[in-house]
LUMDREN-606922 format. One record per residue: z, x, y of N, C-alpha, C in turn. Coordinates in nm, 3 decimals. Each point is the difference from the previous one (the first is absolute). Layout:
<nodes>
{nZ:Z, nX:X, nY:Y, caZ:Z, caX:X, caY:Y, cZ:Z, cX:X, cY:Y} $
...
</nodes>
This chain:
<nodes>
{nZ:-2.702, nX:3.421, nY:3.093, caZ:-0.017, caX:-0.137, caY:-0.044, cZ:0.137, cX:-0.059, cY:-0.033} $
{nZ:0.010, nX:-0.102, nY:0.034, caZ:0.129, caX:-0.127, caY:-0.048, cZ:0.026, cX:0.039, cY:-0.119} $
{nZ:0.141, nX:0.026, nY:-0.035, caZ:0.050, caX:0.057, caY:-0.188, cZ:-0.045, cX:-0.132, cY:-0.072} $
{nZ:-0.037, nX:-0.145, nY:0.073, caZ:-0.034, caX:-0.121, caY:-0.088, cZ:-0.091, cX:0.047, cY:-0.078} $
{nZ:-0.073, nX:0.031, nY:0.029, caZ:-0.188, caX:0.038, caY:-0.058, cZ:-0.057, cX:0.111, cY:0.004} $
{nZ:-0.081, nX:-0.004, nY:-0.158, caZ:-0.023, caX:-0.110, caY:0.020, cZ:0.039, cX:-0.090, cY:-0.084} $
{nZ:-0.006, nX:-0.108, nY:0.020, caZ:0.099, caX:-0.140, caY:-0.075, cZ:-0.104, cX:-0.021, cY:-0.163} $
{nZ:0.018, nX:0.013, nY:-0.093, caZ:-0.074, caX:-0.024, caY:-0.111, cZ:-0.019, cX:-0.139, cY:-0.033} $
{nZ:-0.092, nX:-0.095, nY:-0.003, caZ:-0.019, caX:-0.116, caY:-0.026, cZ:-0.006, cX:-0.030, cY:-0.180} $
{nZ:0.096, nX:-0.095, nY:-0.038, caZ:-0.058, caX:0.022, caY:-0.157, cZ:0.002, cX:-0.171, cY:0.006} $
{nZ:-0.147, nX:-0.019, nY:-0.059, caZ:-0.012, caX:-0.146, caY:0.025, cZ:-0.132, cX:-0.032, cY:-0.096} $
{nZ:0.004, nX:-0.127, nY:-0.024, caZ:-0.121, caX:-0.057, caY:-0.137, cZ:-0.129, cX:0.013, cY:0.077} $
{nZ:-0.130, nX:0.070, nY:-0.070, caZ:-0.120, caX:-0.058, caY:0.071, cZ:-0.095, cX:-0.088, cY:-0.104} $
{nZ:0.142, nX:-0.026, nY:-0.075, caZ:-0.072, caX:-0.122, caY:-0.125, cZ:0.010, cX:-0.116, cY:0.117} $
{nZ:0.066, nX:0.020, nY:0.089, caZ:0.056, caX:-0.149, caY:0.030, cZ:-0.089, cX:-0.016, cY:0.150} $
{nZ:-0.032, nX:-0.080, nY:0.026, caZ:-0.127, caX:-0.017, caY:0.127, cZ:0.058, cX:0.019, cY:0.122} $
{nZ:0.095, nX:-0.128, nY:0.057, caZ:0.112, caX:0.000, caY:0.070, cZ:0.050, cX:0.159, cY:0.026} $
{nZ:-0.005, nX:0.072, nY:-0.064, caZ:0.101, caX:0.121, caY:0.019, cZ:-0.104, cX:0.125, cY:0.023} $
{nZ:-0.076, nX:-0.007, nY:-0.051, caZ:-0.110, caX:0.073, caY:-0.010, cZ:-0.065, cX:-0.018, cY:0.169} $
{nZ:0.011, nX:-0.128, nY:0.050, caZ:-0.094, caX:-0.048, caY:0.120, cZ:0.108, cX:0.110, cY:0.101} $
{nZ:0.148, nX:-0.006, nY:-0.037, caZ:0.085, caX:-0.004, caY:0.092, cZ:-0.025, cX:0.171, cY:0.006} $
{nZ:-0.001, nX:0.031, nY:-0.080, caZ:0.012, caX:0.163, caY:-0.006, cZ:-0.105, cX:0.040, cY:0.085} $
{nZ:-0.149, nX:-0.048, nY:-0.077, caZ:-0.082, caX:0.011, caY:0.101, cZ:-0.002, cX:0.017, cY:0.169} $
{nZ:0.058, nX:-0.120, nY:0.026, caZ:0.019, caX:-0.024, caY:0.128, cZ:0.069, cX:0.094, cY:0.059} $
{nZ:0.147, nX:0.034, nY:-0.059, caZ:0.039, caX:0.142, caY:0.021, cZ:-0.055, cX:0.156, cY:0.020} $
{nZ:-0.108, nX:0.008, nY:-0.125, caZ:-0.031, caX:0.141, caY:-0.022, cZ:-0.097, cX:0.029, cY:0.143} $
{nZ:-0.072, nX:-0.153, nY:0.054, caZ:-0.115, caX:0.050, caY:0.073, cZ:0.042, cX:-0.012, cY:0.144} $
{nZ:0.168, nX:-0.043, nY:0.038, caZ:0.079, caX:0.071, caY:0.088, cZ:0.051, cX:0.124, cY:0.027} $
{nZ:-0.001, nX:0.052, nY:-0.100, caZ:0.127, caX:0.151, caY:-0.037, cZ:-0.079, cX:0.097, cY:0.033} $
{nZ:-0.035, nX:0.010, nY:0.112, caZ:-0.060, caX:0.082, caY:0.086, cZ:0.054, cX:0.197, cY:0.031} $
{nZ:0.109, nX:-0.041, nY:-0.023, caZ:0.084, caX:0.121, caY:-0.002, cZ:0.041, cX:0.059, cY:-0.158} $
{nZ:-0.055, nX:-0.067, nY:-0.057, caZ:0.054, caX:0.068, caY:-0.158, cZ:0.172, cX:-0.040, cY:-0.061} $
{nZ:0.022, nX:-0.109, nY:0.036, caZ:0.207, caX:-0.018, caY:0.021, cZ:-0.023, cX:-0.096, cY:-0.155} $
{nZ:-0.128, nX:-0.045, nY:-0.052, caZ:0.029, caX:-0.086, caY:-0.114, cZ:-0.098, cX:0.145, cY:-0.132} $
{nZ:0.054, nX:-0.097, nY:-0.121, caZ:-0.009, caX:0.082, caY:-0.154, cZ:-0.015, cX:-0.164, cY:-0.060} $
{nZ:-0.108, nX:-0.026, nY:-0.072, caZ:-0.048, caX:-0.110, caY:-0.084, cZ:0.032, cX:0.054, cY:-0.118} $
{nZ:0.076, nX:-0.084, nY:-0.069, caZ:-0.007, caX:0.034, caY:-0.162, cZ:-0.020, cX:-0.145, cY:-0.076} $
{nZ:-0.097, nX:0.009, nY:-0.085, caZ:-0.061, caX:-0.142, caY:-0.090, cZ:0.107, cX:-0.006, cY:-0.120} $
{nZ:0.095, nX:-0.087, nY:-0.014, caZ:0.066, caX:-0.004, caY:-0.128, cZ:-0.019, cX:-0.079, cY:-0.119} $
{nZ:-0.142, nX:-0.044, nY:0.048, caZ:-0.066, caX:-0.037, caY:-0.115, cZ:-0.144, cX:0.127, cY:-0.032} $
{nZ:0.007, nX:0.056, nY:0.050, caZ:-0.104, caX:0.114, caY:-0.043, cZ:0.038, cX:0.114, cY:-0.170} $
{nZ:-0.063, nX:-0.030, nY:-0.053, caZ:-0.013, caX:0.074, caY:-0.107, cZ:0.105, cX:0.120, cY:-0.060} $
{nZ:0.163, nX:0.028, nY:-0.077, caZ:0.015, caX:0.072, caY:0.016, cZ:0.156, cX:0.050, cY:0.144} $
{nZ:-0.003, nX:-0.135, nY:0.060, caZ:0.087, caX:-0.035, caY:0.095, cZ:0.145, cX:0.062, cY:-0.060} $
{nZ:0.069, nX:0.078, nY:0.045, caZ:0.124, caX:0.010, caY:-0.073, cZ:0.120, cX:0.001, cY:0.090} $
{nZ:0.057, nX:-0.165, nY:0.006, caZ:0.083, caX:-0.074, caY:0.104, cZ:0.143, cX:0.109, cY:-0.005} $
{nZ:0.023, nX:0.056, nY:-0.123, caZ:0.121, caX:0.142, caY:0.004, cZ:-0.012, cX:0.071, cY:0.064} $
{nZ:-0.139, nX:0.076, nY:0.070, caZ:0.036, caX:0.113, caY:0.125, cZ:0.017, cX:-0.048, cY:0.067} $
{nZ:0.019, nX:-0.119, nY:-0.015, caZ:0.025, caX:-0.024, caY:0.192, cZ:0.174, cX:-0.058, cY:-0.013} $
{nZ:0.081, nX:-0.004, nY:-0.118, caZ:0.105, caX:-0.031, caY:0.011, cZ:0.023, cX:-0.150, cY:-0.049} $
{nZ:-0.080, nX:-0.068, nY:-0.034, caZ:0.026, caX:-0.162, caY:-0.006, cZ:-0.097, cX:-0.038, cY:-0.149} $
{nZ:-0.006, nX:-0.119, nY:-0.043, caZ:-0.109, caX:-0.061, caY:-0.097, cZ:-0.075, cX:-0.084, cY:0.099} $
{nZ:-0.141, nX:-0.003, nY:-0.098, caZ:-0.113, caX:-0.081, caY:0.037, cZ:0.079, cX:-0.145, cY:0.011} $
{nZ:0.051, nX:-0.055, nY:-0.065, caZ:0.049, caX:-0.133, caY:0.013, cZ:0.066, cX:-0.001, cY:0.167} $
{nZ:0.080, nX:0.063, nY:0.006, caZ:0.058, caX:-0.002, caY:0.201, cZ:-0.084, cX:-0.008, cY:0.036} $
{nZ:-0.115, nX:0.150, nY:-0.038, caZ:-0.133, caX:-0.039, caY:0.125, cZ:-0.104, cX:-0.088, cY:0.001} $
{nZ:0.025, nX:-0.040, nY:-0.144, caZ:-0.083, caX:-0.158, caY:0.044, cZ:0.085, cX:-0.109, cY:0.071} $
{nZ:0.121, nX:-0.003, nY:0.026, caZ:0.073, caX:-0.111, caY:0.043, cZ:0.009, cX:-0.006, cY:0.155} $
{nZ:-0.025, nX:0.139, nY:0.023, caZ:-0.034, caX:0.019, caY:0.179, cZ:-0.026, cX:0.111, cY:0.033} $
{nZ:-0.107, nX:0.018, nY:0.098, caZ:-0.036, caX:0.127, caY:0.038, cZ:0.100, cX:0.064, cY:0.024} $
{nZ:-0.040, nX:0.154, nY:-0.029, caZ:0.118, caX:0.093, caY:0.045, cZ:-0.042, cX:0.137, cY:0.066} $
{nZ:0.066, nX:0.052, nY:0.091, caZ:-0.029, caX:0.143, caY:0.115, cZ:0.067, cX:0.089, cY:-0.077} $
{nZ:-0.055, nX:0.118, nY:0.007, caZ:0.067, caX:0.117, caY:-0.002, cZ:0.014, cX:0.071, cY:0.116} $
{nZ:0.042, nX:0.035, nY:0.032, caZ:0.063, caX:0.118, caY:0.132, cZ:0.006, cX:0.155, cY:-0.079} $
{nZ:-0.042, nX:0.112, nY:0.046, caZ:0.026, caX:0.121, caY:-0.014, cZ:0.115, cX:0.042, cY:-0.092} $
{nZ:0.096, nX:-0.078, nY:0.027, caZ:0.119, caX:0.063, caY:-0.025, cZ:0.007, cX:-0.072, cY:-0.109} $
{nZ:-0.072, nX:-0.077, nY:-0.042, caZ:0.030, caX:-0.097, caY:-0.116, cZ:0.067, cX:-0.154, cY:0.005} $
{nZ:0.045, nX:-0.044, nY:0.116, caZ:0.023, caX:-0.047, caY:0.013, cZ:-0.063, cX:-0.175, cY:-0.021} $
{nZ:0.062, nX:-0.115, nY:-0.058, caZ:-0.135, caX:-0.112, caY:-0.018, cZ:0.055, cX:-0.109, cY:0.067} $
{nZ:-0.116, nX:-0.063, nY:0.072, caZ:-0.009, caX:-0.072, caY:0.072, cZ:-0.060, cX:-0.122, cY:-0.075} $
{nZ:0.081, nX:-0.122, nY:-0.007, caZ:-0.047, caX:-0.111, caY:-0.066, cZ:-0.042, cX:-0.126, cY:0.101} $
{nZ:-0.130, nX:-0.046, nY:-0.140, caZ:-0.020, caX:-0.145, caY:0.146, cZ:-0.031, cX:0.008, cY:0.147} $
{nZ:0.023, nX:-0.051, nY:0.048, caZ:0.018, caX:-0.058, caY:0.167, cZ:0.039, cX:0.116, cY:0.071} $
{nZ:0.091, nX:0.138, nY:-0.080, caZ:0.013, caX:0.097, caY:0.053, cZ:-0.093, cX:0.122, cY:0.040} $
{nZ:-0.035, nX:-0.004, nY:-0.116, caZ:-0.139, caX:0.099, caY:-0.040, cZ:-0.141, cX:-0.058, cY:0.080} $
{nZ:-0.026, nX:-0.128, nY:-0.004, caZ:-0.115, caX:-0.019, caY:0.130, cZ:0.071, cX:-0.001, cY:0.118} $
{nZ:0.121, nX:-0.020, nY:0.049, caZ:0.031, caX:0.018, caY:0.152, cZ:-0.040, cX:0.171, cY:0.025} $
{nZ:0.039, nX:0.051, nY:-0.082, caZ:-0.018, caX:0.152, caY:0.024, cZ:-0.129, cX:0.031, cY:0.018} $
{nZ:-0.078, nX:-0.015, nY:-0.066, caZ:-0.141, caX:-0.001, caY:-0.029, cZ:-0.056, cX:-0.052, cY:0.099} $
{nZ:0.040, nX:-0.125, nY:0.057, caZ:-0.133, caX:-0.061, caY:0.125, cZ:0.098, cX:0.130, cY:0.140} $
{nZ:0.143, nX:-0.001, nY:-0.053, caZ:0.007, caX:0.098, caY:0.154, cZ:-0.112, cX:0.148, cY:-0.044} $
{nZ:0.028, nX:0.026, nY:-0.078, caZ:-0.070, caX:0.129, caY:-0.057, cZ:-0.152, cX:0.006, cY:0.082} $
{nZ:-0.106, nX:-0.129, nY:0.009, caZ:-0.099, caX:0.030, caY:0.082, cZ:0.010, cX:-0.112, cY:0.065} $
{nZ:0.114, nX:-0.004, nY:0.100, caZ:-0.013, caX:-0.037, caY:0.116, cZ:0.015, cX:-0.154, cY:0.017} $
{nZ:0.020, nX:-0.043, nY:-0.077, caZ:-0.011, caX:-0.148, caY:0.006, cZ:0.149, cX:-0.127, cY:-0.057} $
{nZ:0.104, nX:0.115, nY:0.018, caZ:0.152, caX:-0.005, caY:-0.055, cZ:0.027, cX:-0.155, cY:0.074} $
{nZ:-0.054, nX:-0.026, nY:0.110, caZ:0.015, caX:-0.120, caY:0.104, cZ:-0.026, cX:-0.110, cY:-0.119} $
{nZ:-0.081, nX:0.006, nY:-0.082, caZ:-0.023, caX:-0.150, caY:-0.048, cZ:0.084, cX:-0.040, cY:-0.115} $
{nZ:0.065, nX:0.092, nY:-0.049, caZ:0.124, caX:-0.057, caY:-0.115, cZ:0.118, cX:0.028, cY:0.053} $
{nZ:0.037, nX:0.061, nY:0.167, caZ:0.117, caX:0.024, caY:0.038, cZ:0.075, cX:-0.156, cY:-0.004} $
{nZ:-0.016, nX:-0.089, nY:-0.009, caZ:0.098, caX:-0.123, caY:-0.001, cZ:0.047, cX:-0.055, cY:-0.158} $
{nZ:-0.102, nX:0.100, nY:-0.089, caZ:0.107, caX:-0.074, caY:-0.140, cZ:0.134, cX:0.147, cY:-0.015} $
{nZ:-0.032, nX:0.087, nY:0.089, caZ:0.138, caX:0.047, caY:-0.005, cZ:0.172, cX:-0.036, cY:0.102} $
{nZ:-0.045, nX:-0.120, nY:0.086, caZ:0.109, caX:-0.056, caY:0.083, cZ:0.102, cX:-0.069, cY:-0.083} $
{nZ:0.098, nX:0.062, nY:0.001, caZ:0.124, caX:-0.029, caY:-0.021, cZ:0.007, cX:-0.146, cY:-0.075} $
{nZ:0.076, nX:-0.111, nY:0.048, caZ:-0.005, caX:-0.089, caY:-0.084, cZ:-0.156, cX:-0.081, cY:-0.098} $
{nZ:-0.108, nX:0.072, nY:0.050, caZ:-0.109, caX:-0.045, caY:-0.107, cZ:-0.008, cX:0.064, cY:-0.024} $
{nZ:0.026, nX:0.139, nY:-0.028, caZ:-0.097, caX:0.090, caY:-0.100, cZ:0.045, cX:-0.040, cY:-0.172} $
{nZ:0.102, nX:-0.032, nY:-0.014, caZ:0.025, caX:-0.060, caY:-0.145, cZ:-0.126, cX:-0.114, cY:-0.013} $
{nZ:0.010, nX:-0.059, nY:0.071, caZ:-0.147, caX:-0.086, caY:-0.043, cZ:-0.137, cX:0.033, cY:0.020} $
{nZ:0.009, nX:0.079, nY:0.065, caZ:-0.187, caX:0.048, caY:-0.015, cZ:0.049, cX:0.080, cY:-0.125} $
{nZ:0.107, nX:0.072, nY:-0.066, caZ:-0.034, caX:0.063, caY:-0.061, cZ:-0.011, cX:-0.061, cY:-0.175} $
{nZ:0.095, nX:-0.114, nY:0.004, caZ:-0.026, caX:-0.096, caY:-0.089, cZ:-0.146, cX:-0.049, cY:0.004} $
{nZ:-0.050, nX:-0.030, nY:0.123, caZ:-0.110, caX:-0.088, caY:-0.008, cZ:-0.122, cX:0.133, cY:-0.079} $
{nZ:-0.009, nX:0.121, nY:0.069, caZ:-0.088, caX:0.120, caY:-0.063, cZ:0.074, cX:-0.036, cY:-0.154} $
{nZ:0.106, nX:0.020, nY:-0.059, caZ:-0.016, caX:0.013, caY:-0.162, cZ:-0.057, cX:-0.088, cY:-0.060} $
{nZ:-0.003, nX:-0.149, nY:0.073, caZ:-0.076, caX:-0.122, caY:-0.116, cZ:-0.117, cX:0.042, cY:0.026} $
{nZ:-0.077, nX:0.029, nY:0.132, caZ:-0.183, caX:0.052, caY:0.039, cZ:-0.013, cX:0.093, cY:-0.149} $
{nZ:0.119, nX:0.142, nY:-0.023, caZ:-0.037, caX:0.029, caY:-0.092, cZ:0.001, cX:-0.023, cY:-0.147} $
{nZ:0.099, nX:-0.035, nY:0.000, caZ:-0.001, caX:-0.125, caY:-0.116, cZ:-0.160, cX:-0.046, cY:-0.069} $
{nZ:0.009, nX:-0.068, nY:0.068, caZ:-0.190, caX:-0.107, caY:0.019, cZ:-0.116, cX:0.082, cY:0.060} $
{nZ:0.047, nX:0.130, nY:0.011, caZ:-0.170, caX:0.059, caY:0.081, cZ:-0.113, cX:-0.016, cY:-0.074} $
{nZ:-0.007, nX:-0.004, nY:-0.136, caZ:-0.124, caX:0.008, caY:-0.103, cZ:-0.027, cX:-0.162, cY:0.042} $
{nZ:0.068, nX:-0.150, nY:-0.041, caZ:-0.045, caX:-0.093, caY:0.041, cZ:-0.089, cX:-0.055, cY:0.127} $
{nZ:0.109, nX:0.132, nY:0.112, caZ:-0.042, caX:-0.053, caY:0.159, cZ:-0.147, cX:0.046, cY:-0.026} $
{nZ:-0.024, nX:0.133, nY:-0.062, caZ:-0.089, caX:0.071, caY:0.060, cZ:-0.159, cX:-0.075, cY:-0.073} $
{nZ:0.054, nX:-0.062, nY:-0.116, caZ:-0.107, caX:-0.094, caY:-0.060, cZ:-0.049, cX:-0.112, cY:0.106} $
{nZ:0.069, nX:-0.061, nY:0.042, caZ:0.004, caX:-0.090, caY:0.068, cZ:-0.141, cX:0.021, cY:0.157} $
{nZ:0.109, nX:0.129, nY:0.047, caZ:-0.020, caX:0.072, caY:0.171, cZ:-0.130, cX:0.062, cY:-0.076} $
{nZ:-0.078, nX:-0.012, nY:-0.111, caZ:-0.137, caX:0.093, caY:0.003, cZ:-0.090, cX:0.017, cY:0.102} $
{nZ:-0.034, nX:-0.117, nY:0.032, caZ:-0.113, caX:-0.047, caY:0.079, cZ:0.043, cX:0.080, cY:0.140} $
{nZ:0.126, nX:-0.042, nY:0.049, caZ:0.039, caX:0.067, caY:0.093, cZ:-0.028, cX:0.179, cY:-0.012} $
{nZ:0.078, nX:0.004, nY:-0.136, caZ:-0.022, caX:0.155, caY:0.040, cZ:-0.098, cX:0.079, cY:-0.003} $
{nZ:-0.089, nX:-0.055, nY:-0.042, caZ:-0.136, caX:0.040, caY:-0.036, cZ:-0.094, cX:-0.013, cY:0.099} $
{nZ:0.051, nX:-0.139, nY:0.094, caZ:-0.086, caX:0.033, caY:0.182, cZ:0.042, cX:0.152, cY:0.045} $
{nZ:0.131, nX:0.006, nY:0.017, caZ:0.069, caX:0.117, caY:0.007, cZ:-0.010, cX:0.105, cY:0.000} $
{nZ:-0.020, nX:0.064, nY:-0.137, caZ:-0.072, caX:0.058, caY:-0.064, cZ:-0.135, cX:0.030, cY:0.073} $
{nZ:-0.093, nX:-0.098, nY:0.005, caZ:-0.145, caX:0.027, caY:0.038, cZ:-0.002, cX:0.036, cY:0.192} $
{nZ:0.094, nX:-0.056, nY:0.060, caZ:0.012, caX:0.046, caY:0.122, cZ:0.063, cX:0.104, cY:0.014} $
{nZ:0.057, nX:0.054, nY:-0.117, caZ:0.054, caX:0.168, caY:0.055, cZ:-0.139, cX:0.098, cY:-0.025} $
{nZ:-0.082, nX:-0.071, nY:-0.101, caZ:-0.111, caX:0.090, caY:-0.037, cZ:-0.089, cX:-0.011, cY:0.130} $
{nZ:-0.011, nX:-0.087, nY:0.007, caZ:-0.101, caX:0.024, caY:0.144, cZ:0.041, cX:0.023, cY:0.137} $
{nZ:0.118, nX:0.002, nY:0.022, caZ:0.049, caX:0.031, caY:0.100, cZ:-0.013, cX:0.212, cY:-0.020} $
{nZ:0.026, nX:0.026, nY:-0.143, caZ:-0.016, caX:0.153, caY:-0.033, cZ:-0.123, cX:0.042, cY:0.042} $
{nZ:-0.071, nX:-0.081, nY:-0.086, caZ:-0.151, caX:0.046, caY:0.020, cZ:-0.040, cX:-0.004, cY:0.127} $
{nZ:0.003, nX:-0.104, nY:0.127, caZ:-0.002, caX:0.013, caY:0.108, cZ:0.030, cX:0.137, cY:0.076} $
{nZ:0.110, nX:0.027, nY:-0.043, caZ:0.080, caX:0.124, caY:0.029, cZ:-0.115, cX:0.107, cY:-0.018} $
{nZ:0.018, nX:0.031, nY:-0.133, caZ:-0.115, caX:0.092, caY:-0.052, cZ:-0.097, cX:0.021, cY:0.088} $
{nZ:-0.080, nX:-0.133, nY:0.011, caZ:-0.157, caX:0.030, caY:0.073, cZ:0.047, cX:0.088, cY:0.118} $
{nZ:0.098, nX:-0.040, nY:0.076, caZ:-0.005, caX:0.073, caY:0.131, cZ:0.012, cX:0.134, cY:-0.004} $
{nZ:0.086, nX:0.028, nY:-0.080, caZ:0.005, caX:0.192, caY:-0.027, cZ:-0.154, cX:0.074, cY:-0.037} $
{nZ:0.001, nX:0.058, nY:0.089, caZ:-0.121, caX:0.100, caY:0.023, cZ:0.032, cX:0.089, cY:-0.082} $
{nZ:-0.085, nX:0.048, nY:-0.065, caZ:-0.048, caX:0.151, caY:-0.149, cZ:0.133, cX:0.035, cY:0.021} $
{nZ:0.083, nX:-0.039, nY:-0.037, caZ:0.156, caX:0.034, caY:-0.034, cZ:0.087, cX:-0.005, cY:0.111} $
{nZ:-0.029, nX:-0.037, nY:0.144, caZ:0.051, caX:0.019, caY:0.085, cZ:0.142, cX:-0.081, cY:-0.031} $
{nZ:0.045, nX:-0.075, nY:-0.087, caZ:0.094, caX:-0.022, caY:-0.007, cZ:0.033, cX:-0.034, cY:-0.160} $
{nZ:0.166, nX:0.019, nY:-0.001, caZ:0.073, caX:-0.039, caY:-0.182, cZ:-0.020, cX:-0.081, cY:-0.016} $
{nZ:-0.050, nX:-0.125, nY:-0.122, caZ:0.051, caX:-0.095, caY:0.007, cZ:0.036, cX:0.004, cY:-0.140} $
{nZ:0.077, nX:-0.048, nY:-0.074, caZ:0.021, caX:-0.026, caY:-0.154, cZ:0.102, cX:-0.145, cY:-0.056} $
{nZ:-0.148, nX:-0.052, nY:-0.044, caZ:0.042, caX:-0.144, caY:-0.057, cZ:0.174, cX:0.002, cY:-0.056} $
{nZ:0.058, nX:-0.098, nY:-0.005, caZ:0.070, caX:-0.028, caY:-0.101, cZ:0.000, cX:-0.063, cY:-0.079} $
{nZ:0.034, nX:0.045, nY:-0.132, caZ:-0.004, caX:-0.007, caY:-0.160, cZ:0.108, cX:-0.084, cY:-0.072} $
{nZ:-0.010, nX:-0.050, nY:-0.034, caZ:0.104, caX:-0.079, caY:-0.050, cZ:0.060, cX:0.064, cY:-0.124} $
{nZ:0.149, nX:0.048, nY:-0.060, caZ:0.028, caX:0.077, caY:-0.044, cZ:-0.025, cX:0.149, cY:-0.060} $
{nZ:-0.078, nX:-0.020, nY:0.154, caZ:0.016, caX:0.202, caY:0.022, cZ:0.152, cX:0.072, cY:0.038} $
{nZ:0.025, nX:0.087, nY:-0.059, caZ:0.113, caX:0.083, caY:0.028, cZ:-0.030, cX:0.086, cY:0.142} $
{nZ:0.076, nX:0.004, nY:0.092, caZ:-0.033, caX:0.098, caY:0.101, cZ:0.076, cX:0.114, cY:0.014} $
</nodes>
């Protein structure tokens, strides 16, 4: 396996927005390359991982194996390459914009609790189309003929 992963995700699942995003992630990571960690879960202690809760509320952050942390705009580029889908944030890393997507990601996090008040309705269609798109799933698997396992919103993997 790639020495990246797997990449440790440490990210709010107080926060909807982030929670949706992880989601969206975990039920890609087909290969096992992501690690969810809730840093609002009970008990959270932002010191093993090298940093305070205050950083990791200010922007998501990756861990790498080696310890290494991946902030912001960095830590999801890694992550969507991680299952396969690196193509859709490869342009906030181009050269003369990546300073601004990466400005533009710190105010998103900045304001995620506001946005995510706001984006409810949205995320909550969202939300209900990943459930039935699962359950869909489900029906088709015959007496176990196949895995399937929901994703949880600040489950540790």
């Amino acid at each position: 396996m790639d020495a990246r992963y797997p990449l440790t995700l440490l990210y709010d699942a107080a926060c909807p927005v982030c929670s949706l995003e992880m989601d969206h992630l975990r039920e890609r990571d087909h290969d096992g390359r992501l690690a969810f960690v809730d840093i609002a879960a009970p008990g959270f202690d932002a010191a093993a991982f090298g940093t305070t809760l205050a950083a990791l509320h200010a922007e998501v952050h990756g861990v790498r194996p080696d310890g290494t942390h991946l902030i912001g705009l960095s830590a999801l580029r890694e992550a969507y390459a991680a299952v396969g889908l690196g193509w859709v944030l490869s342009a906030t890393a181009f050269g003369p914009l990546a300073p601004w997507f990466d400005a533009g990601y710190r105010v998103f996090a900045r304001y995620r609790q506001p946005i995510s008040r706001a984006a409810a309705p949205l995320i909550a269609a969202l939300r209900d189309q990943r459930a039935r798109r699962f359950a869909a799933r489900a029906a088709r698997c015959q007496a176990g003929a196949c895995a399937v396992s929901p994703a949880r919103p600040g489950e540790a993997s």
